[in-house]
C-alpha positions in Angstrom: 0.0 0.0 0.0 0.9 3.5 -1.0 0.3 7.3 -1.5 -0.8 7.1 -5.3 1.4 9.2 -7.7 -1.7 11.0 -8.9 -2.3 12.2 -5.1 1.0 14.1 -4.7 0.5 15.6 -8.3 -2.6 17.2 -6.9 -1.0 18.8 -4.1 1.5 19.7 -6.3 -1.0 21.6 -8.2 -3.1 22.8 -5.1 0.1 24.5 -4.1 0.3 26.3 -7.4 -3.4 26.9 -7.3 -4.6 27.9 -4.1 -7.8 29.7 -4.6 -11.3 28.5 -4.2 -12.1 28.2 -8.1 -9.3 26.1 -9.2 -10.2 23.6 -6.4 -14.3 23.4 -7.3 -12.7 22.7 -10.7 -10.6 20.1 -9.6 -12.8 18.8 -6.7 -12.8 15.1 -8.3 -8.6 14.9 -8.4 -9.1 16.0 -4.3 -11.5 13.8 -3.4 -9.4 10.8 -5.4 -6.7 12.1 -3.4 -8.3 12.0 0.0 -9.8 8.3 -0.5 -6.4 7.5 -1.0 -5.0 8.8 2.2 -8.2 7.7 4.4 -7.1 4.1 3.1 -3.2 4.4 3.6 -4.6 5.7 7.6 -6.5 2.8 7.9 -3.8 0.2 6.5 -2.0 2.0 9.1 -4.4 1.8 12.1 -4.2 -2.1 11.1 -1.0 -2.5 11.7 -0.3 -0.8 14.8 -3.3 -2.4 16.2 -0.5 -5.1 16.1 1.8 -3.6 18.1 0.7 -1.0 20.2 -2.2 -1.6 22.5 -3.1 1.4 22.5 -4.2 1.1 19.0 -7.2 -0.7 18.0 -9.0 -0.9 14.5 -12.4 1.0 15.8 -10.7 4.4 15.5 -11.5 6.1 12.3 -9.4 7.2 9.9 -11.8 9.9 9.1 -11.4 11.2 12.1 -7.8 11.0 12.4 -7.5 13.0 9.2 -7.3 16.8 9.6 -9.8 19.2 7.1 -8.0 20.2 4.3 -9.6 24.1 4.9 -6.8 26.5 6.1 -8.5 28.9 9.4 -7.2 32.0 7.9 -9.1 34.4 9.9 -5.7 35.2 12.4 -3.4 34.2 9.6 -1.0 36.4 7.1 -1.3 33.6 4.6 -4.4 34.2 3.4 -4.6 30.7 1.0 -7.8 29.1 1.6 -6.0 24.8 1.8 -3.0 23.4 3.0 -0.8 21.9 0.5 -0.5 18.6 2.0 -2.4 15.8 3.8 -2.1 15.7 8.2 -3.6 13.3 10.4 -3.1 12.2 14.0 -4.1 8.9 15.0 -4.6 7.8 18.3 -7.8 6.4 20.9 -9.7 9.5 20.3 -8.6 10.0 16.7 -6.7 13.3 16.0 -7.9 14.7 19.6 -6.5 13.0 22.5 -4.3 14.3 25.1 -1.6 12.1 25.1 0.7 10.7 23.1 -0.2 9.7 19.2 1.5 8.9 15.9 1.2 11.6 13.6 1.7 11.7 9.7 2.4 14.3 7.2 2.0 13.8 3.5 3.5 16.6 1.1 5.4 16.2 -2.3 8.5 17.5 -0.8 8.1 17.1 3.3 6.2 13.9 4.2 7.7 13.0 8.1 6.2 11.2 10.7 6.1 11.9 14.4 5.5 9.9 17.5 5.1 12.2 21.1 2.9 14.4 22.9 3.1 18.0 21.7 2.7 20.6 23.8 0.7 18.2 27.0 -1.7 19.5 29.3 -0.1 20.9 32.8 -0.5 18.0 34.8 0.9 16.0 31.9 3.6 18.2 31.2 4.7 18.1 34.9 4.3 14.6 35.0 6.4 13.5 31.7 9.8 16.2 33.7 9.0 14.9 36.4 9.7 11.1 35.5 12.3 12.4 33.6 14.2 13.6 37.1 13.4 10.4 38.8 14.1 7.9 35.6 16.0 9.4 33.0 17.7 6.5 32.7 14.2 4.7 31.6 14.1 7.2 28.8 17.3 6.6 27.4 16.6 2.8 27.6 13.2 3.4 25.7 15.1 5.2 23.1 18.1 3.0 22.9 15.4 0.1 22.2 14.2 1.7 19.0 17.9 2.6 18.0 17.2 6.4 19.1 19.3 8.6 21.1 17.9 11.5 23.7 19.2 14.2 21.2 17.3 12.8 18.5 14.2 14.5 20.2 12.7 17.4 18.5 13.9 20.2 20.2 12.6 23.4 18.1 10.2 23.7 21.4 12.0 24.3 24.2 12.3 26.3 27.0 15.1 28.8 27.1 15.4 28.8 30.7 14.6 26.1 33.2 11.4 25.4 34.3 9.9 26.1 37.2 10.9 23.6 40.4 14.4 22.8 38.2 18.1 23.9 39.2 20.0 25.3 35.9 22.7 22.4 36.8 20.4 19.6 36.4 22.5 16.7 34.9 19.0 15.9 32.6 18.2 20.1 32.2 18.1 20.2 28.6 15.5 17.5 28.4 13.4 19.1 31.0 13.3 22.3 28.9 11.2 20.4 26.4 7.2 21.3 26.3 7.1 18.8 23.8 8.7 15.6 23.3 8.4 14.3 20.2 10.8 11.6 17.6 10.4 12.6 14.1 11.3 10.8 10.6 11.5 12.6 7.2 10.3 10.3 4.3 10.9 11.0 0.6 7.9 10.9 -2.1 10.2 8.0 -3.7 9.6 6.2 -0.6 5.8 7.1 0.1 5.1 6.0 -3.9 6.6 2.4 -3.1 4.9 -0.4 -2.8 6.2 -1.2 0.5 5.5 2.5 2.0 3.0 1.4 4.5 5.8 -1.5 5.3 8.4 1.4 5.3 6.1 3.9 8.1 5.3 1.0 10.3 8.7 -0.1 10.5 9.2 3.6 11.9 6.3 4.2 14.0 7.8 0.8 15.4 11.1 2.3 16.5 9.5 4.8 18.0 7.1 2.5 20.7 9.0 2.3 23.9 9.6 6.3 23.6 5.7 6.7 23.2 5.2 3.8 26.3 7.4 5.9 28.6 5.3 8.9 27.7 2.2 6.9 28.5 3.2 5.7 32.0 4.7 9.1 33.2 1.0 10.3 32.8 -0.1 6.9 33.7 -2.6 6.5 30.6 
């Protein structure tokens, strides 16, 4: 299973064409597009109903998918779609607080993600605090997957430490995080094969025990 050829043409197009009238003209190429991607979610959700027990195959890949419509009302970019395909799958589809697998389809930018971004309070406190106690958990959790602690996205961080934490902290840079998240960049060459859906879950796999760790720090 795969993201069809024809589907990263279209946003190849969209992103050349954003305006309301080119994408009414075009509606059959999007909705092609988007039948394609609810089934790739759903081959997904399968398979990671496997491994994750989290993960069962009632949640909807409908619902995992986010709209297509851009909220411009408090944006400068004022083009009406996104240029690319998002969903977050989890329990409660693309809502839940806690952690999820994410995906992101674009021509030149597909990744996937495994983490919780930006967690509630309580969370948030939770996931440092297990950190302080059991660091050493973490790195094991990465290690299993063949990930190291620095291999965590850290475009959100804290520039100071937070509240409750000395600046000489052997794990400080960790708790600066507010979101802690494991990310993979994919090409189009590899979404097109065959064996994409082989090629993601392998991935998402790697990234388990990081997303368990997560879970129990909340205890969820």
């Amino acid at each position: 299973m795969q993201i069809e050829k024809s589907t990263f043409d279209f946003l190849v197009q969209l992103k050349e064409n954003n305006n309301r009238e080119w994408f009414q003209d075009n509606k059959d190429s999007y909705e092609q597009a988007h039948a394609n991607v609810i089934a790739f979610i759903e081959g997904i959700i399968k398979e990671l109903s496997k491994i994750d027990p989290h993960i069962n195959t009632d949640i909807s890949a409908k619902k995992c998918l986010f709209r297509i419509y851009r909220d411009v009302r408090f944006s400068k970019n004022k083009d009406p779609y996104k240029s690319w395909f998002a969903a977050g799958i989890s329990v409660d589809g693309r809502k839940l607080a806690g952690p999820e697998y994410y995906i992101h389809i674009e021509p030149e930018g597909t990744f996937i993600a495994v983490g919780y971004w930006r967690p509630e309070k309580q969370h948030l406190e939770a996931i440092r605090q297990e950190i302080d106690y059991s660091a050493e958990e973490l790195f094991k959790a990465l290690e299993k997957g063949g990930w190291k602690a620095e291999d965590m996205s850290g475009e959100d961080k804290l520039q100071r430490p937070p509240a409750g934490y000395a600046a000489d902290n052997e794990h400080i840079e960790l708790l600066k995080h507010r979101s802690f998240i494991l990310h993979k960049n994919l090409s189009r060459k590899e979404m097109e094969s065959p064996k994409a859906l082989e090629t993601v879950i392998k991935a998402y796999a790697s990234m388990i025990p990081f997303k368990e760790f997560i879970h129990q720090a909340i205890d969820q």
